[in-house]
C-alpha positions as CSV (number, residue, x, y, z in Angstrom):
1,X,0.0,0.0,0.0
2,X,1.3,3.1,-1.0
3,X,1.8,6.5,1.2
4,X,1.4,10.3,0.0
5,X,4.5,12.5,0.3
6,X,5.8,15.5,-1.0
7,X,8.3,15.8,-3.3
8,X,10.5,19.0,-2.7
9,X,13.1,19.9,-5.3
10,X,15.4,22.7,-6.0
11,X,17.7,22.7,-9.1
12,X,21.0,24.8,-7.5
13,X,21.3,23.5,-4.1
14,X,20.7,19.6,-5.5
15,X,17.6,19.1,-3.1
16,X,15.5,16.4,-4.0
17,X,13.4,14.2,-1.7
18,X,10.2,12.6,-0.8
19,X,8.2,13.6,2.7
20,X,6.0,11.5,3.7
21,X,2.4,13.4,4.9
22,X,1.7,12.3,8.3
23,X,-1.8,12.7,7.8
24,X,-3.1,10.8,10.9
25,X,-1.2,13.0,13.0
26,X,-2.3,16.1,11.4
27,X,-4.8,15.1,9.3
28,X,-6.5,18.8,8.6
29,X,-3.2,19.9,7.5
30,X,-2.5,17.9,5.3
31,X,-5.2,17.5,3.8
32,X,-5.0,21.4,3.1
33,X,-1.2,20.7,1.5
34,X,-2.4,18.0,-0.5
35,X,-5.5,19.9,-2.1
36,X,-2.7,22.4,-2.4
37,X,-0.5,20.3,-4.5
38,X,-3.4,19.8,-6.6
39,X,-0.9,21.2,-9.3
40,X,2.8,21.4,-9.0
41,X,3.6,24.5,-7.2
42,X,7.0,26.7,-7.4
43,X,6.9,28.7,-4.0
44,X,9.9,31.4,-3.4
45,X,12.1,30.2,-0.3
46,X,14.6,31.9,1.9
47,X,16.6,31.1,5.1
48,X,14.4,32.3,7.8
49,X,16.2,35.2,10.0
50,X,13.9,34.5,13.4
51,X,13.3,30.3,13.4
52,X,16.9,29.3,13.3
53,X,17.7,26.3,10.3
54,X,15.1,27.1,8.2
55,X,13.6,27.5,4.3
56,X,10.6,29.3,4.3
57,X,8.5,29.1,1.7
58,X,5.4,31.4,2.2
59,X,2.9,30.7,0.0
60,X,1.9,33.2,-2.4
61,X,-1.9,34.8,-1.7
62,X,-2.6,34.5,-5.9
63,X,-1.9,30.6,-4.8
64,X,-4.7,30.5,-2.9
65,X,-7.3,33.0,-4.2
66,X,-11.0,31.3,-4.4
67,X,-9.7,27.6,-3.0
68,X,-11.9,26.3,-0.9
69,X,-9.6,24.3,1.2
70,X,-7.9,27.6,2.0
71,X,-9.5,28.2,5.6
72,X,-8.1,28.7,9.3
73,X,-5.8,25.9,9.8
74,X,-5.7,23.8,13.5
75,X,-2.6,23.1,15.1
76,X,-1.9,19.3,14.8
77,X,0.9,17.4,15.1
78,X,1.7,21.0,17.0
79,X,5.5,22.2,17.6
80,X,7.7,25.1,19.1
81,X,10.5,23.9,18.6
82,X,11.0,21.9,15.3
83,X,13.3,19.0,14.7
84,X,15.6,18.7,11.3
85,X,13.8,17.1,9.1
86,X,10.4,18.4,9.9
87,X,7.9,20.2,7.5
88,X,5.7,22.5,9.2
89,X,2.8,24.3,8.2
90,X,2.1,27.5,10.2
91,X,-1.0,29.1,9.7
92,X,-1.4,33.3,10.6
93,X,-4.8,34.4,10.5
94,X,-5.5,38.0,8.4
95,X,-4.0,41.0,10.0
96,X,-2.3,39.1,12.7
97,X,1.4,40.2,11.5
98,X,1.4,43.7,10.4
99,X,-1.8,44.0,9.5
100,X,-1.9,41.6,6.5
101,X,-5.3,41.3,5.2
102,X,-4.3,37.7,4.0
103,X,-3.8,34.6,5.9
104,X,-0.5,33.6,6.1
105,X,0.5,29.8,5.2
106,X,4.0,29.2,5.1
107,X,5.8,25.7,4.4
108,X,8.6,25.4,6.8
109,X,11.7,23.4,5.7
110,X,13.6,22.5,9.1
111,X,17.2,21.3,8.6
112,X,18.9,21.3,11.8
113,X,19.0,21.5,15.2
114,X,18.0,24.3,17.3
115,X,15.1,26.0,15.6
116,X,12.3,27.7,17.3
117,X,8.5,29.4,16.0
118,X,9.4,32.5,17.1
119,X,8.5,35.4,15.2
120,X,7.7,39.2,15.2
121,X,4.5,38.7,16.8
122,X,5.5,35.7,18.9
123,X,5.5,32.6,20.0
124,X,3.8,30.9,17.0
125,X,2.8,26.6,17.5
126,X,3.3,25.1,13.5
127,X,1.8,22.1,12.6
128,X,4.4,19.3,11.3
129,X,2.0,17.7,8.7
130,X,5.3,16.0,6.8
131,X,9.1,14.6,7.6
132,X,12.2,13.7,5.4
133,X,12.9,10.5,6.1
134,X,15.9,9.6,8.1
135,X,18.0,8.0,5.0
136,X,17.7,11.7,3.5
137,X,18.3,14.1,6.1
138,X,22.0,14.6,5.6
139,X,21.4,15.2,2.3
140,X,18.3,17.4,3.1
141,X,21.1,19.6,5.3
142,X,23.5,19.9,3.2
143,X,21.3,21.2,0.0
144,X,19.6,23.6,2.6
145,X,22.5,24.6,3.5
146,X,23.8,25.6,0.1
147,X,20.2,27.6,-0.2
148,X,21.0,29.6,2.8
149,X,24.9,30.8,1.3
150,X,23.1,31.1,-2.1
151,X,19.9,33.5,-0.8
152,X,15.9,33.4,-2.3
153,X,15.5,30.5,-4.4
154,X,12.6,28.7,-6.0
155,X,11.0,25.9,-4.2
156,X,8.6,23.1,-6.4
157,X,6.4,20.9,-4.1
158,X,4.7,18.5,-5.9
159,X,2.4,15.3,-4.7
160,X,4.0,12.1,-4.6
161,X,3.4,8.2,-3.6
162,X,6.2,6.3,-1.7
């Protein structure tokens, strides 16, 4: 029997690899990323400067204009403190940060040790709705660490089976 992941890929750092969903753990959430992934998406990522060893990939409002999946998120699977390999999805309701009339969902690519949800507004729980699997978390490191000496890049999630 076969399990949904995501496959994450970018070109210039060399990442690619499959995530599995952990959808009984947080099954709202991803259930949102997989109606997401609906369609390959290419979502700009950048080494977070408040969460520690991060990507984050915000995704873009246009993405989710008129989806009906696109709706206040739970916290499942909840986390502070991330562990490498997680994928979180953090979810800010409209004009929590700044004002921002649009919710916020950002995909969270943790690569190391020592991260933390803390943010401008906050302590913020994410939701880890995926995880690289052990067998390719060095690799996972290593490409995100190429991203974070290389600056913004482009970031394709795409649905997968494993």
């Amino acid at each position: 029997m076969s399990q949904r992941a995501i496959k994450i890929s970018e070109p210039r750092s060399g990442l690619s690899l499959l995530a599995p969903l952990l959808e009984a753990k947080a099954p709202d959430n991803a259930a949102f990323f997989w109606n997401y992934l609906s369609e390959t998406r290419v979502v700009g990522g950048i080494h977070a400067m408040w969460t520690g060893p991060e990507i984050s990939c915000p995704i873009p409002p246009a993405h989710l204009k008129g989806a009906s999946y696109a709706n206040a998120l739970p916290a499942e699977n909840a986390t502070l403190t991330p562990q490498p390999g997680d994928i979180v999805l953090s979810y800010v309701p409209p004009r929590m940060w700044g004002g921002n009339p649009d919710a916020i969902f950002d995909i969270g690519l943790f690569y190391g040790p020592g991260a933390r949800l803390l943010f401008p507004i906050g302590w913020l729980a994410g939701s880890v709705v995926a995880q690289v699997r052990p067998e390719e978390r060095e690799h996972f490191a290593a490409a995100c660490g190429v991203i974070r000496r290389n600056g913004a890049c482009d970031v394709t999630f795409e649905r997968a089976e494993i």
